[in-house]
N, C-alpha and C positions, 0 to 999 in steps of 0.2 A: 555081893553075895545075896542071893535068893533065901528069905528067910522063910516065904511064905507058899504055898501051893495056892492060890487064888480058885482053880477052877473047884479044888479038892472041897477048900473052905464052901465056896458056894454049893455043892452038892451038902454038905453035913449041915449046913444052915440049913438048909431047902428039906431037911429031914425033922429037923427040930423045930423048924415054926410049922411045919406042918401037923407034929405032937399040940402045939401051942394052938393051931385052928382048929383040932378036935377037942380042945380041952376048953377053949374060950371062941368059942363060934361065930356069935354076934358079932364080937368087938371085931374079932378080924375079917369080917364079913367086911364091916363096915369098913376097917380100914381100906381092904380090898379096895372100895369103892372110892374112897379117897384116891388110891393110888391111880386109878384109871382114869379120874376124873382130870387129877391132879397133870397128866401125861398124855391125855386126847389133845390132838394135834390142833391150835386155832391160831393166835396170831404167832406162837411158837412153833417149832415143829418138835417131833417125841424127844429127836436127836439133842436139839440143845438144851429139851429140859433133862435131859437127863444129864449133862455136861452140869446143868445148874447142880443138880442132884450130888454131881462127883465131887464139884466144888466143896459144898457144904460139908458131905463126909468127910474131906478132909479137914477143912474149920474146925468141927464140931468133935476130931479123931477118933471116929467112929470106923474101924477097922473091918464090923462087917457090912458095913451099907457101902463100904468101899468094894469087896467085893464083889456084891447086885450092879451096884449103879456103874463099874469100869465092867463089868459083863455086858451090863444093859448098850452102855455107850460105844462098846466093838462090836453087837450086834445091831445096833443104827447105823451102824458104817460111819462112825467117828475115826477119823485119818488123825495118829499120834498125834501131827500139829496142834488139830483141836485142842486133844487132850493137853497138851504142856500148852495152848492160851492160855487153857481152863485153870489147869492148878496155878501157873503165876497169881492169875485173881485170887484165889486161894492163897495163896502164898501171903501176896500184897495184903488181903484182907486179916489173915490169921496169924502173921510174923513166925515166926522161929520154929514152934511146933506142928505150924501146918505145913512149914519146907518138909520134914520129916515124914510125916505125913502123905504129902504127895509125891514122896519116891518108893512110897507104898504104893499108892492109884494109880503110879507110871509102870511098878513092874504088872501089879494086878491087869489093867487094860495090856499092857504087852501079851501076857499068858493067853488074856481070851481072845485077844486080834489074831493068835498063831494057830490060835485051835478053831479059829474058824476059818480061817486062811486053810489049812491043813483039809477043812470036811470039803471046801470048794474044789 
């Protein structure tokens, strides 16, 4: 059962930290620049740090970075496989709550992999 809209979520998040960059500039200025930094492609490429990214969300069960980071990871062109390596590390790493978790980040990347499947 589908509890969650993923692509929905990320557009209503994408409205509210954007309240949050007008209201606190600097700071997410700065983040900003973390995240780019953080995601420029060197001995990684974007695709797997973003995989690293999906992982963590789920560790850490953070629902909406699970969102970003399985949007981000079906726009790198992450192949489901990826994704289900990914979360087993997850999984393996975070026990019980992060299995949960990543049957969140499996439907979440499912939604954005169809809807980008669908714009092709």
């Amino acid at each position: 059962m589908q509890t969650e809209n993923w692509p929905d979520l990320a557009k209503f998040l994408s409205g509210e930290l954007k309240n949050l960059r007008l209201g606190a500039p600097e700071v997410m200025k700065s983040f900003g620049a973390i995240a780019q930094a953080a995601l420029a492609p060197a001995a990684l490429d974007t695709k797997t740090k973003e995989l690293i990214a999906l992982a963590i969300s789920v560790a850490v069960r953070c629902d909406d970075c699970i969102a970003f980071h399985a949007k981000s990871a079906a726009q790198q062109g992450a192949s489901q496989q990826e994704v289900l390596e990914t979360l087993g590390m997850a999984i393996y790493m975070g026990a019980g709550p992060s299995a949960m978790y990543a049957s969140h980040a499996l439907g979440a990347f499912n939604q954005f992999a169809a809807e980008r499947a669908a714009k092709s």
